[in-house]
Backbone as a ProteinNet text record, in pm:
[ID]
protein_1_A
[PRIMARY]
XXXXXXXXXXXXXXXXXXXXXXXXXXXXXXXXXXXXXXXXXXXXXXXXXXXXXXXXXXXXXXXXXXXXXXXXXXXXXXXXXXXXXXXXXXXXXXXXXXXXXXXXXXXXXXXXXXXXXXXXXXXXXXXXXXXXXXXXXXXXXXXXXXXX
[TERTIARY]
-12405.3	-12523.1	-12644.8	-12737.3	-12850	-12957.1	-13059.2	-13208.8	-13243.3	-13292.3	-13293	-13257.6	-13104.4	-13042.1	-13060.7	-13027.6	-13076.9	-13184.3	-13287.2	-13394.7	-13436.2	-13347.6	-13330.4	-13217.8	-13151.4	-13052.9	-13134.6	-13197.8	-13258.6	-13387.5	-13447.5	-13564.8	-13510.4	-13347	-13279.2	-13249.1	-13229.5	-13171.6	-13270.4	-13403.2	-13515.9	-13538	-13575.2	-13596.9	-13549.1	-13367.4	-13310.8	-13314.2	-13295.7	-13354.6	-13519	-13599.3	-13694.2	-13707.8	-13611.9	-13551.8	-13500	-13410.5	-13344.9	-13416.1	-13506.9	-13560	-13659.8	-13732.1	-13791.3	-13712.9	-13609.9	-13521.8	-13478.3	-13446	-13436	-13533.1	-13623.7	-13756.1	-13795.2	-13757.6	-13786.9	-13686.5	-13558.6	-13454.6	-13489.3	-13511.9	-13562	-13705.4	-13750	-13899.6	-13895.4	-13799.9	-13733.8	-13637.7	-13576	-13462.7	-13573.7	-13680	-13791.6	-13878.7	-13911.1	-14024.2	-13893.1	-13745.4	-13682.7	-13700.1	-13639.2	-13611.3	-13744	-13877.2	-14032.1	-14034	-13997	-13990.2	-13879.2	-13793.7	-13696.5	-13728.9	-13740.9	-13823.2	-13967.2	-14045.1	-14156.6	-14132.4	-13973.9	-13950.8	-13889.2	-13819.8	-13724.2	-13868.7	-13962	-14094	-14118.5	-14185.4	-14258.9	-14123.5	-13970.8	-13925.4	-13871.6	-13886.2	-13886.9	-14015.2	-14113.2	-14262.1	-14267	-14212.5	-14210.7	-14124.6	-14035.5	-13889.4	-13998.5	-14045.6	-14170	-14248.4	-14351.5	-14394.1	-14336.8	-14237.1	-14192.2	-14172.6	-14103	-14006.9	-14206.3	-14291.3	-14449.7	-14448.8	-14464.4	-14480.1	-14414.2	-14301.3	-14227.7	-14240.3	-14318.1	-14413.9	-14507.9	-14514.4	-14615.9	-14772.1	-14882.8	-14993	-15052.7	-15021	-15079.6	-14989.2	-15000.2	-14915.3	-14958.1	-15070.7	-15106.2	-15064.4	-15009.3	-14998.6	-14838.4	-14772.4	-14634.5	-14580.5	-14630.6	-14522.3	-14652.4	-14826.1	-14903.8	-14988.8	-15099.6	-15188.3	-15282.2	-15397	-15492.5	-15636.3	-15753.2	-15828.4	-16002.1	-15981.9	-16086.1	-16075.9	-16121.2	-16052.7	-16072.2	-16176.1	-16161.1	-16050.2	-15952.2	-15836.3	-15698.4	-15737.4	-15664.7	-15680.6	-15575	-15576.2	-15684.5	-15756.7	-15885.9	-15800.9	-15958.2	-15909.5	-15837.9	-15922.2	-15904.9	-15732.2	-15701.4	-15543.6	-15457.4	-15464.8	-15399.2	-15231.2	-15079.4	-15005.4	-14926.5	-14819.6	-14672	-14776.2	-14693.2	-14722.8	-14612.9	-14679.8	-14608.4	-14474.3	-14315.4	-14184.3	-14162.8	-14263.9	-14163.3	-14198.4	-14046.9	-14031.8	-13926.4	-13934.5	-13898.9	-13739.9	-13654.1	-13723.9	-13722.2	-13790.9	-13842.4	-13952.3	-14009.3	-14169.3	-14181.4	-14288	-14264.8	-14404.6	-14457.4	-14647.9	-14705.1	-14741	-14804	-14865.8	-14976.3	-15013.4	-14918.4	-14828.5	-14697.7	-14718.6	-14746.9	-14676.1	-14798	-14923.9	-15064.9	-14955	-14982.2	-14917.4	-14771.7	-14714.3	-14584.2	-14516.8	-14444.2	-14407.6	-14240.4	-14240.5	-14080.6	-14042.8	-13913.5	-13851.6	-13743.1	-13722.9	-13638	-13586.7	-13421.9	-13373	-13235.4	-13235.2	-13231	-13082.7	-12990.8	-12844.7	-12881.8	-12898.5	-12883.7	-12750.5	-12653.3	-12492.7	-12435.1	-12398.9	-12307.2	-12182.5	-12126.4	-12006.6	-11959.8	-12127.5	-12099.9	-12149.9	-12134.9	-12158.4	-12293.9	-12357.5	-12512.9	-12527.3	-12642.9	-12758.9	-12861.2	-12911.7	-13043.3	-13081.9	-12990.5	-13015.3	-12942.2	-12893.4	-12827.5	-12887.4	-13025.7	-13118.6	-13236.9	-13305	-13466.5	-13529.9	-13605.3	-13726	-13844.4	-13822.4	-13964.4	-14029.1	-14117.5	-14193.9	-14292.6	-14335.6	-14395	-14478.5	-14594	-14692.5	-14795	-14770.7	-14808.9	-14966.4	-15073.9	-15196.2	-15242.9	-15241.7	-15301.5	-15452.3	-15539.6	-15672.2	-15723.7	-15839	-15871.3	-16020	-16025	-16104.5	-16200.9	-16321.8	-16389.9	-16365.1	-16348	-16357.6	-16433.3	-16540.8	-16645.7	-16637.9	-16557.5	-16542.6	-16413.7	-16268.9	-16187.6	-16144.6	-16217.4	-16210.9	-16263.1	-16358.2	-16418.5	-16335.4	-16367.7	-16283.3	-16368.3	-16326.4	-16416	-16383.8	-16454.7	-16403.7	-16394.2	-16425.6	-16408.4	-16269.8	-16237.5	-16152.9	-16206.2	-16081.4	-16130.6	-15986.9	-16038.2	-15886.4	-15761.2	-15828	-15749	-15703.7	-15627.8	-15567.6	-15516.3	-15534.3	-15508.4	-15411.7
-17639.3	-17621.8	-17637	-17697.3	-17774.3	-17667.5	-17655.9	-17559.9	-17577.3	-17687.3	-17749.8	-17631	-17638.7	-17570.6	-17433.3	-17388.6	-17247.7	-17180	-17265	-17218.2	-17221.1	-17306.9	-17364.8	-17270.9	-17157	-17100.7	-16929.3	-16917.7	-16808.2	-16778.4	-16894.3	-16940.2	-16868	-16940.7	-16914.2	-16775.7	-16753.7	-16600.3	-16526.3	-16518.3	-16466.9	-16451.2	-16582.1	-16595.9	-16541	-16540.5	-16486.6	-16330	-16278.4	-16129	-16075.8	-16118.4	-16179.9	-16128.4	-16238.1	-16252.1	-16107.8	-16084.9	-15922	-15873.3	-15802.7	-15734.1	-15728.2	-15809.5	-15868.6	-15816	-15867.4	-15833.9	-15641.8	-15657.5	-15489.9	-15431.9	-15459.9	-15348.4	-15359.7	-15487.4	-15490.8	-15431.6	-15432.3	-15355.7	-15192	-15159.8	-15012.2	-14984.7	-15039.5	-15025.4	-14997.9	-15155.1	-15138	-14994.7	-14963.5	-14877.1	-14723.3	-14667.2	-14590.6	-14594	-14734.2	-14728.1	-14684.2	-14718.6	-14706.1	-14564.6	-14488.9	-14345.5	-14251	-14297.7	-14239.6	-14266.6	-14383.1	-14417.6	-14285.3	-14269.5	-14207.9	-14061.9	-14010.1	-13831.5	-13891.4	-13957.6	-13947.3	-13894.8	-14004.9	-13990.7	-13840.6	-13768	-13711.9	-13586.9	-13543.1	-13469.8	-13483.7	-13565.9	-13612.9	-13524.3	-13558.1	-13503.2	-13373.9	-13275.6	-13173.7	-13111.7	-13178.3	-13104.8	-13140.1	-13220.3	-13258.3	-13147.9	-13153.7	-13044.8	-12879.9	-12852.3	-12731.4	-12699.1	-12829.8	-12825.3	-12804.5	-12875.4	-12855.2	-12693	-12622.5	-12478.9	-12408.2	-12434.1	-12356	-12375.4	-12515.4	-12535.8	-12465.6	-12397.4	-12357.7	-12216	-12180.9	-12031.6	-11998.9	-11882.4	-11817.4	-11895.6	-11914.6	-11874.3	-11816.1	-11668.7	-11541.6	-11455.7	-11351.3	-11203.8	-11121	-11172.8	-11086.8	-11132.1	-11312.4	-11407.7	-11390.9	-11310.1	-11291.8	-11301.2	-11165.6	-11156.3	-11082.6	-11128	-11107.8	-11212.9	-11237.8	-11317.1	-11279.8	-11360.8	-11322.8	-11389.4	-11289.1	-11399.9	-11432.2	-11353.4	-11386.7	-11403	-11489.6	-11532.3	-11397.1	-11323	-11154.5	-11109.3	-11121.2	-11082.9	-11128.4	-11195.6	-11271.9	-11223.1	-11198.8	-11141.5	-11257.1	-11105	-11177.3	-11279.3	-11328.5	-11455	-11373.4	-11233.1	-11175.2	-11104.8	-11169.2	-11049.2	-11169.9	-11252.6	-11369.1	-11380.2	-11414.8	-11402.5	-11300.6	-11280.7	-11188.5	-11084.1	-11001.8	-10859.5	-10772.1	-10622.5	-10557.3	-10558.8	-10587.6	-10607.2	-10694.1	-10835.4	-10968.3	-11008.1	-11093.1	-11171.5	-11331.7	-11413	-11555.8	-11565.7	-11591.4	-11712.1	-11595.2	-11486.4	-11408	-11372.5	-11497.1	-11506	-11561.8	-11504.7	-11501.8	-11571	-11589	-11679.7	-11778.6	-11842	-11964.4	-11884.2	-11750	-11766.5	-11642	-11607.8	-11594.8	-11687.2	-11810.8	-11886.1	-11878.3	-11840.3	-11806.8	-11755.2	-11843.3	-11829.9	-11787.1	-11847.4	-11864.7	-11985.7	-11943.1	-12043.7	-12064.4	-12163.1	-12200.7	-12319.4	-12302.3	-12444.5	-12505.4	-12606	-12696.1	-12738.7	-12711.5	-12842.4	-12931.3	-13077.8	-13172.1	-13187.9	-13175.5	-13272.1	-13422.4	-13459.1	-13582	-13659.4	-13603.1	-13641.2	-13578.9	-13577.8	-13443.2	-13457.1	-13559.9	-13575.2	-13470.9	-13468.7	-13382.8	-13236.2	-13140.9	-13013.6	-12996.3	-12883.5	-12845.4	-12807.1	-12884	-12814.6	-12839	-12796	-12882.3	-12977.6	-13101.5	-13229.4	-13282.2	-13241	-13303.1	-13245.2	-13217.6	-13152	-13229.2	-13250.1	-13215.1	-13142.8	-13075.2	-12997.1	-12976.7	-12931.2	-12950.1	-12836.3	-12782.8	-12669.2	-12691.6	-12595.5	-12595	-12469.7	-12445.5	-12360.4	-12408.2	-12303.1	-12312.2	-12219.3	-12261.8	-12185	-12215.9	-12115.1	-12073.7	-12065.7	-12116.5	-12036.4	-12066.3	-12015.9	-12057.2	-12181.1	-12262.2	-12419.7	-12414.7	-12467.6	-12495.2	-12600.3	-12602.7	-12669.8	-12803.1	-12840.6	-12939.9	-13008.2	-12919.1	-12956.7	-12891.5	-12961	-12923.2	-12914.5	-12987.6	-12962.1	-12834	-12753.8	-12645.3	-12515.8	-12425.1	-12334	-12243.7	-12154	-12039.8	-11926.7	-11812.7	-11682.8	-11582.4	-11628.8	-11573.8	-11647	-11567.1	-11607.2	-11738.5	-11823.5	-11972.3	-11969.6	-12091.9	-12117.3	-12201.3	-12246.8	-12327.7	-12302.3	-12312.4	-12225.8	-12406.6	-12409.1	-12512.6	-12505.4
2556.3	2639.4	2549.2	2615.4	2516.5	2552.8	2456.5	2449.7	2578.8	2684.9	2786	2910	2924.3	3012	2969.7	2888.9	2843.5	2907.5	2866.2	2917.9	3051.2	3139.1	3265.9	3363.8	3255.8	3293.7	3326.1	3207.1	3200.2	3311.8	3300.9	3411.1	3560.1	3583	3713.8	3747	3633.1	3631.9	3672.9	3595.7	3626.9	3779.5	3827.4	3976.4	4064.7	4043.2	4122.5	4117.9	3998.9	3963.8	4064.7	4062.9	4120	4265.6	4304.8	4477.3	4496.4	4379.3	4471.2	4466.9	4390.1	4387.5	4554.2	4543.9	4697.7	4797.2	4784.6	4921	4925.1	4845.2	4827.6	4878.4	4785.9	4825.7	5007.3	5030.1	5189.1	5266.4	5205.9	5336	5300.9	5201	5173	5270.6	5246.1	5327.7	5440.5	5523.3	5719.9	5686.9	5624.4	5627	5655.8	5564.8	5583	5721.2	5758.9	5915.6	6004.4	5972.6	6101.6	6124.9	5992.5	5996.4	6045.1	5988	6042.5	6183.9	6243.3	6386.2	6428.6	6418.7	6495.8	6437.8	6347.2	6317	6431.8	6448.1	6544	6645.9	6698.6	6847.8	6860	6758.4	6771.5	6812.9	6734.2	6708.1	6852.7	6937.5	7062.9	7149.7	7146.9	7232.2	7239.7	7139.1	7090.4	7187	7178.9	7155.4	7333.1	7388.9	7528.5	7574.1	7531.8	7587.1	7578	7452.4	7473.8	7568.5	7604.2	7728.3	7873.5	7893.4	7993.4	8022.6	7929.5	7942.4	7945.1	7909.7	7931.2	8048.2	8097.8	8207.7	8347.7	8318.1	8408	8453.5	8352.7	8340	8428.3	8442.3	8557.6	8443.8	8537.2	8478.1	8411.3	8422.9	8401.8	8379.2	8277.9	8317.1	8461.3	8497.3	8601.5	8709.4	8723.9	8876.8	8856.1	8784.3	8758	8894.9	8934	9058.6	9179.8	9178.8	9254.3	9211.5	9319.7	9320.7	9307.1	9200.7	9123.9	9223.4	9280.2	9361.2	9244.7	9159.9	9072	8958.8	8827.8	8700.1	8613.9	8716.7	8567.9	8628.1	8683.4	8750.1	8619.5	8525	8477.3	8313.8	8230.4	8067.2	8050	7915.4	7877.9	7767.1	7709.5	7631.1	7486.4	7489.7	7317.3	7322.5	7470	7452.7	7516.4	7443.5	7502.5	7395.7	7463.5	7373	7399.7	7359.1	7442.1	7444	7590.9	7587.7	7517.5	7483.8	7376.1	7442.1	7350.5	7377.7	7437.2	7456.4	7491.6	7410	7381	7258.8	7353.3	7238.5	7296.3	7311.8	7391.8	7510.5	7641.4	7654.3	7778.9	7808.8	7725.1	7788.6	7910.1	8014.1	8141.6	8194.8	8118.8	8121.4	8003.1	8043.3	7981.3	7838.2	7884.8	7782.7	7630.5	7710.7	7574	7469.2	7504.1	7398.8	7289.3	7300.3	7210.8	7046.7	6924.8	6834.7	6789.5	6885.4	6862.9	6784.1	6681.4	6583.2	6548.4	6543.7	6601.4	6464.3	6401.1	6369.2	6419.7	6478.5	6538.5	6424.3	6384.7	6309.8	6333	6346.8	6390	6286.5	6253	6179.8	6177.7	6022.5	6030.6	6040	6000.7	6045.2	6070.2	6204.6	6248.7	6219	6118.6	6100	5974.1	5893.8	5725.2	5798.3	5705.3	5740.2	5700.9	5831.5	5797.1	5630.9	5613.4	5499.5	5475.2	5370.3	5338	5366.3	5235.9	5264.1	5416.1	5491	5582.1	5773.5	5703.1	5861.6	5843.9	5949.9	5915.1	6018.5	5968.2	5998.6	6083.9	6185	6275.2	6292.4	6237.3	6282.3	6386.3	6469	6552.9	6571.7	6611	6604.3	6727.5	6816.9	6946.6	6988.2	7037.3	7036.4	7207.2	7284.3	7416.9	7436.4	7432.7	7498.7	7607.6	7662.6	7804.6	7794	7902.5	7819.2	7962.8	7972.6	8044.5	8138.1	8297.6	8329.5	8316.3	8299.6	8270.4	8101.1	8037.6	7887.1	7821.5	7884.9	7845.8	7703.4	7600.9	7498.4	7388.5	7511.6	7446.5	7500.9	7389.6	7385.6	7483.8	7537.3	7650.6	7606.6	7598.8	7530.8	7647	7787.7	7889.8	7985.5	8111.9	8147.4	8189.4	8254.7	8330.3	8429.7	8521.9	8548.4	8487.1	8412.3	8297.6	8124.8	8107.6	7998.6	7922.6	7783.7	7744.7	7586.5
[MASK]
++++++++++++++++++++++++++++++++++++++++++++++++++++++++++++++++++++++++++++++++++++++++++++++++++++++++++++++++++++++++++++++++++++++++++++++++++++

């Protein structure tokens, strides 16, 4: 083999060294968006499945099991959040859930046995207050009819 090819050999080698590398780093990369895609979805339906079980909740501790005809009829905003001796899942009103903090965790193979590396992690931290009709984004320190 002549100086020529040598250098024509090494050149190849290079390139192709090169190429894997390329290709690697790209199936690692898709292999990462897939897994961020699917912890997203897994997060959204966790946090959906939450809502729903609020949703299924009285309004009020007070619209429990009577009807409330004025919003001072209704827990103020500063006592918002279980009443003394309920605890989860026998919360019985929306606004129970005022700082309630929860972790969901998820088996990444249910074939290997739970652990560390073989879960992930969803915490969740839940906040009740009551919001202005006209500016649901603002917080109200009085009652409303809307609780957000």
């Amino acid at each position: 083999m002549g100086t020529g090819q040598s250098i024509m050999s090494v050149f190849a080698m290079l390139l192709l060294s090169t190429l894997m590398l390329r290709v690697n780093g790209t199936l690692l990369n898709s292999g990462n968006v897939v897994t961020n895609s699917k912890l997203g979805l897994t997060a959204i339906a966790l946090a959906q499945s939450r809502l729903e079980e609020i949703k299924s909740k009285a309004f009020d501790q007070n619209t429990v099991s009577a009807k409330v005809s004025a919003t001072s009829g209704l827990t103020s905003a500063s006592q918002l959040g279980p009443e003394t001796g309920e605890v989860y899942p026998n919360f019985n009103d929306v606004d129970d859930f005022n700082g309630f903090t929860y972790t969901d965790t998820v088996q990444i193979n249910p074939h290997l046995p739970r652990s560390a590396t073989n879960c992930y992690y969803f915490k969740e931290v839940d906040s009740v207050v009551y919001v202005s009709s006209t500016s649901p984004d603002v917080t109200s320190s009085s009652q409303t009819g809307i609780k957000k």
